[in-house]
C-alpha positions as CSV (number, residue, x, y, z in Angstrom):
1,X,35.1,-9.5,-49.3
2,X,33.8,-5.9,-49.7
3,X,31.8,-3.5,-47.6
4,X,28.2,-3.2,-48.2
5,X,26.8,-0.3,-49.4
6,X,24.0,0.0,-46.9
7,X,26.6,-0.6,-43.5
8,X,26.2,2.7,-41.8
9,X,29.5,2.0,-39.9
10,X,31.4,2.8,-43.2
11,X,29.3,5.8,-44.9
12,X,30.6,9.4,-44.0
13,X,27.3,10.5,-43.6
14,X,26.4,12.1,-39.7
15,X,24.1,10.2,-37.3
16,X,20.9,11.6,-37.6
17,X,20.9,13.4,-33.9
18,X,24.2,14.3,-34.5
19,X,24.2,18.1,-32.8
20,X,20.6,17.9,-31.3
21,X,19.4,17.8,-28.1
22,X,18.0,14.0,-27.2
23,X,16.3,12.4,-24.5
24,X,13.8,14.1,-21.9
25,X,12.9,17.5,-22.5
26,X,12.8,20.1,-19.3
27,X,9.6,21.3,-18.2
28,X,8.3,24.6,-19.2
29,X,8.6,27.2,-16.9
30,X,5.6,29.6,-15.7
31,X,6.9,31.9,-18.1
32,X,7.1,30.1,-20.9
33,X,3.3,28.8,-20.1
34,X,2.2,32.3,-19.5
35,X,3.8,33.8,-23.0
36,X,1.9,30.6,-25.0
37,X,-1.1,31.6,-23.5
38,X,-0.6,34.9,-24.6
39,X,0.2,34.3,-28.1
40,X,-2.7,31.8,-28.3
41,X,-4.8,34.8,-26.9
42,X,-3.3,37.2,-29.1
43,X,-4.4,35.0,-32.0
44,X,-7.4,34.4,-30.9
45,X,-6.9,30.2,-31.0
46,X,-10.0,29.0,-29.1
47,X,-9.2,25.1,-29.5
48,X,-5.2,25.8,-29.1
49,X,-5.7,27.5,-25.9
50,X,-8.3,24.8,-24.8
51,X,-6.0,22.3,-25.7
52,X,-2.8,23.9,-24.4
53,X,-4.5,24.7,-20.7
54,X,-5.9,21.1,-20.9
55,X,-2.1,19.3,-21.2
56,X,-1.3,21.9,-18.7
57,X,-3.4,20.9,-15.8
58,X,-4.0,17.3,-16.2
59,X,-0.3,16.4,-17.2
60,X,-2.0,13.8,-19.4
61,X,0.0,12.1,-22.3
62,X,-1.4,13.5,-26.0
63,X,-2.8,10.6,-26.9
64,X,-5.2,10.5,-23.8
65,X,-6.3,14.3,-24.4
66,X,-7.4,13.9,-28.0
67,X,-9.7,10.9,-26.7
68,X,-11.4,12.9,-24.2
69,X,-15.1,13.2,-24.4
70,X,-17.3,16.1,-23.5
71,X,-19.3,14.1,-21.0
72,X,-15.8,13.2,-19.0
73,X,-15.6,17.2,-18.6
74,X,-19.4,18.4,-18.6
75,X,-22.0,18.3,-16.6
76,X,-25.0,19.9,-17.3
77,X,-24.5,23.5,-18.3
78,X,-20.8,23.8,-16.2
79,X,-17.2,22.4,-16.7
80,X,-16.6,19.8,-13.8
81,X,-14.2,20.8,-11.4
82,X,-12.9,17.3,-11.4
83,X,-12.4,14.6,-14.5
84,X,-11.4,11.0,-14.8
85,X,-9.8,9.6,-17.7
86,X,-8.7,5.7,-18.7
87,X,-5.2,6.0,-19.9
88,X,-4.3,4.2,-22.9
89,X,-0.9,3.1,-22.5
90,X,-1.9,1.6,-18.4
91,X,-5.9,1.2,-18.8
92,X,-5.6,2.6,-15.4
93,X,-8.5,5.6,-14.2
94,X,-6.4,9.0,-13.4
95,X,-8.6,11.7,-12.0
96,X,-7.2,15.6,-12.4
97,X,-8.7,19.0,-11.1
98,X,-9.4,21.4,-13.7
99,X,-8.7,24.6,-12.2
100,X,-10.3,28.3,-13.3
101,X,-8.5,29.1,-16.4
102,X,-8.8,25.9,-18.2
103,X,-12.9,25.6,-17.2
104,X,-13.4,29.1,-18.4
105,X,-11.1,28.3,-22.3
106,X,-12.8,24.7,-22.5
107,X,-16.2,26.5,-21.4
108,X,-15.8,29.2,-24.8
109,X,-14.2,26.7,-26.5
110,X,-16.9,24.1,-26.6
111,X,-19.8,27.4,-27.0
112,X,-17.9,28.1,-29.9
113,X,-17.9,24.5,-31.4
114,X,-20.8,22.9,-30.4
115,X,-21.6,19.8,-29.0
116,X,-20.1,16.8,-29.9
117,X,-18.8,13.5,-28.5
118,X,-15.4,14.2,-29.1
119,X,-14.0,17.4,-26.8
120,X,-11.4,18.2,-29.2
121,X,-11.8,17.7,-33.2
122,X,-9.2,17.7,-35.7
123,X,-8.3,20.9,-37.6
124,X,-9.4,19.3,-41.5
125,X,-13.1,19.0,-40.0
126,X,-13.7,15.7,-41.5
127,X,-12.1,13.7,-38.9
128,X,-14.0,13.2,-35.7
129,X,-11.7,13.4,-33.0
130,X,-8.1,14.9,-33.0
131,X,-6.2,11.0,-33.6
């Protein structure tokens, strides 16, 4: 009995992560954070740096930052210094402080924008949220 074509024990061809770096990635450092900002600055990349300072300070996963709604981060006419979010993969409430920096980029961001329920939209503009 022959080999089949589609065991990947016999093929020559390399394992996909053959050569890359796998596994947990290390944290940024405060220099790599501060040259981001920077470019994101430089490019003037409202939502980007909005974003970016946002995963920053609250250390939340991406799929609980695109689902965050204006009204967990406003109220009234000022940013909150404090915001709670439900987190999808433990349904569990985490509360984060939002420090200067990301109150003042969410604060031009969301001038800029408009208001909406959804804090951050997609790019194409026809989506709602950022999903």
């Amino acid at each position: 009995m022959g080999h089949s074509c589609y065991d990947l024990t016999t093929s020559d061809r390399p394992a996909w992560n053959a050569g890359k770096k796998v596994g947990t990635k290390r944290p940024l450092k405060p220099r790599q954070i501060w040259a981001i900002r920077f470019f994101l600055d430089r490019e003037r990349r409202l939502r980007d740096r909005a974003l970016f300072d946002l995963a920053i300070d609250s250390k939340l996963r991406g799929c609980d930052l695109v689902k965050i709604k204006i009204g967990n981060l406003v109220i009234g006419p000022e940013i909150r210094t404090r915001a709670m979010v439900v987190l999808q993969k433990t349904g569990r409430p985490v509360q984060f402080e939002l420090m200067s920096d990301v109150r003042s980029s969410l604060l031009a961001w969301l001038e800029r924008r408009g208001g909406k329920s959804m804090t951050m939209r997609s790019r194409a503009g026809s989506i709602q949220g950022l999903i």
